[in-house]
C-alpha positions in Angstrom: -87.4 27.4 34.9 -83.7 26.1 34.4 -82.9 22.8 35.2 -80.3 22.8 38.0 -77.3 20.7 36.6 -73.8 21.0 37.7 -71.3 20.2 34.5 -68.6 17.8 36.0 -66.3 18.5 32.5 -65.6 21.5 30.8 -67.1 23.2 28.7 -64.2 23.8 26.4 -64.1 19.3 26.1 -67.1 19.6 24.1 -67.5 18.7 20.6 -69.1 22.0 18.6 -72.9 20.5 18.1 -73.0 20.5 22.3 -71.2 23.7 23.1 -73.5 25.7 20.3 -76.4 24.3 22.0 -75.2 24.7 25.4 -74.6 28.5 24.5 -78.3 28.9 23.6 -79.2 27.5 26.0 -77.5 29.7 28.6 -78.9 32.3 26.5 -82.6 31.6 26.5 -82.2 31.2 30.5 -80.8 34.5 31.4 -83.4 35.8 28.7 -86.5 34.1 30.2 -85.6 36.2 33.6 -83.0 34.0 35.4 -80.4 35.4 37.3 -76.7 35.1 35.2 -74.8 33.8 38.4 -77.6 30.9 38.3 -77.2 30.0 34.7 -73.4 30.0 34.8 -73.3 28.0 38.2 -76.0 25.6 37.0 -74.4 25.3 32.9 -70.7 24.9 34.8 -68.8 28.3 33.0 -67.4 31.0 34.3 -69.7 34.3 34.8 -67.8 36.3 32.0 -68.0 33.2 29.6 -71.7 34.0 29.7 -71.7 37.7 29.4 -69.7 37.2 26.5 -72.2 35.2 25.1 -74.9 37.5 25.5 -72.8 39.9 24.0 -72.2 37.7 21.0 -76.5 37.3 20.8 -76.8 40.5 20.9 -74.1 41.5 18.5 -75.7 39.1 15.7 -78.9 36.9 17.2 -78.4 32.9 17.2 -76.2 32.3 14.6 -73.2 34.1 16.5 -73.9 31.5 19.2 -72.6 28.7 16.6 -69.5 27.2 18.0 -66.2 27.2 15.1 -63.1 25.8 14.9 -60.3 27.4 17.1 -57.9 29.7 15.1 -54.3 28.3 15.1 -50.8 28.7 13.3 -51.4 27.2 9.4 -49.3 24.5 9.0 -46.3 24.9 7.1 -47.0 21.5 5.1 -49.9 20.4 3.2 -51.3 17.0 2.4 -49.7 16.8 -1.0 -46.2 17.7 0.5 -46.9 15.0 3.6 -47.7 12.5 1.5 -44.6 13.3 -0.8 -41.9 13.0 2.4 -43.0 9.7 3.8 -43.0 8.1 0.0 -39.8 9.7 -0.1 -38.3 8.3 3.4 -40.3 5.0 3.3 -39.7 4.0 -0.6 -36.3 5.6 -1.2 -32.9 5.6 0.0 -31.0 8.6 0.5 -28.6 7.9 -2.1 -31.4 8.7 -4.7 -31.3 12.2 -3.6 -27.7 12.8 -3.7 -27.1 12.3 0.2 -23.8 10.8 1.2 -25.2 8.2 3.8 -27.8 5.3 2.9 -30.3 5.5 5.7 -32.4 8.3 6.8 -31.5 10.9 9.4 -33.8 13.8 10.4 -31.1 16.3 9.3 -31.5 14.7 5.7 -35.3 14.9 6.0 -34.8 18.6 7.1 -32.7 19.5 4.1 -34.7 17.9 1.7 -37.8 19.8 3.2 -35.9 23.0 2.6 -34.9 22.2 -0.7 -37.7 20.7 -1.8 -40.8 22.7 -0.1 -38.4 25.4 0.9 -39.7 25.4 4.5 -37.1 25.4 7.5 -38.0 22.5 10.4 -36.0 22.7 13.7 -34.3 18.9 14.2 -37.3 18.4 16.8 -40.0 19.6 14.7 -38.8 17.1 11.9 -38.7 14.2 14.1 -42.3 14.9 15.5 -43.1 15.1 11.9 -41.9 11.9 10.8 -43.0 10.5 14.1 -47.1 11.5 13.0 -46.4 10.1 9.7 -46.1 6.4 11.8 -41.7 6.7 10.4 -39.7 5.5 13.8 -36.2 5.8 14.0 -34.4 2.4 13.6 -31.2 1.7 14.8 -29.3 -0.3 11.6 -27.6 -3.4 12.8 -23.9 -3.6 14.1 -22.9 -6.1 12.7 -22.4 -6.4 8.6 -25.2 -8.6 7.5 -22.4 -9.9 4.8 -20.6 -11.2 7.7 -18.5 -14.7 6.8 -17.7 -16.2 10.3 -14.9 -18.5 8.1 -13.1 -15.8 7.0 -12.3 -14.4 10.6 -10.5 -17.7 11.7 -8.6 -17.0 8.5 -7.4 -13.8 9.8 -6.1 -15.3 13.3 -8.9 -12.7 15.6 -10.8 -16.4 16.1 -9.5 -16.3 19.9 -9.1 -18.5 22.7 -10.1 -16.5 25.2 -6.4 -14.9 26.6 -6.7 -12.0 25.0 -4.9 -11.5 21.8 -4.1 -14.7 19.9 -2.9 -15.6 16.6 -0.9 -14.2 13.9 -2.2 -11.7 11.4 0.3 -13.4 8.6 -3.3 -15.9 7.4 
């Protein structure tokens, strides 16, 4: 007899230890005598989710039944080469690798990527990248940390208010 119980999430939310099991499950059920539309209603998947699991049974027994990881696009980057960009952006400048500006931009990162791993990134790929690897753009400061606020009364921009004031003679 199958327990009547309507699924109020998806089936496809499950991790793989619950989905395997819920696959048997549906399985044994249609296999014991009940009727398919029953099994699917009661488990919460479609009809043809459950035909395709008695196909799969029938095709190779239980172990077919075992729920895998989803196939995918590899990614272009591995572990070693992940690890290798953020010590890259977070411990050096990009003066160190011959770049003509001293803080990073994601069109840096993307040439050193194909230079280095000789994999091409679009811009928005590379800043998702860095984004996953916890690296946030900053903006850098405006104003010169070097700043002397002396020196600027020297030059005569110290103003009073009207505009334009002083000489630029010192």
């Amino acid at each position: 007899m199958l327990i009547r119980v309507l699924m109020k999430t998806d089936a496809r939310a499950l991790n793989h230890s619950a989905l395997t099991e819920l696959r048997k499950r549906g399985v044994a059920a249609v296999q014991s005598g009940e009727s398919p539309t029953a099994v699917a209603t009661a488990l919460g998947v479609n009809l043809r989710t459950l035909f395709r699991w008695l196909a799969e049974y029938r095709r190779g027994g239980w172990d077919r039944l075992t729920a895998h990881k989803r196939g995918g696009r590899p990614p272009k980057l591995d572990g070693a080469a992940l690890r290798w960009i953020y010590k890259a952006v977070a411990d050096k400048t990009p003066l160190q690798f011959k770049f003509p500006f001293a803080l990073w931009t994601a069109a840096m990162v993307q040439a050193l990527l194909a230079e280095r791993f000789e994999v091409r990134l679009s811009h928005s790929s590379v800043c998702r990248l860095l984004i996953q690897l916890g690296l946030t753009a900053q903006r850098p400061l405006w104003r010169a940390y070097q700043q002397d606020p002396g020196s600027i009364g020297k030059c005569g921009l110290a103003g009073t208010g009207d505009g334009v004031s002083g000489s630029l003679d010192g």
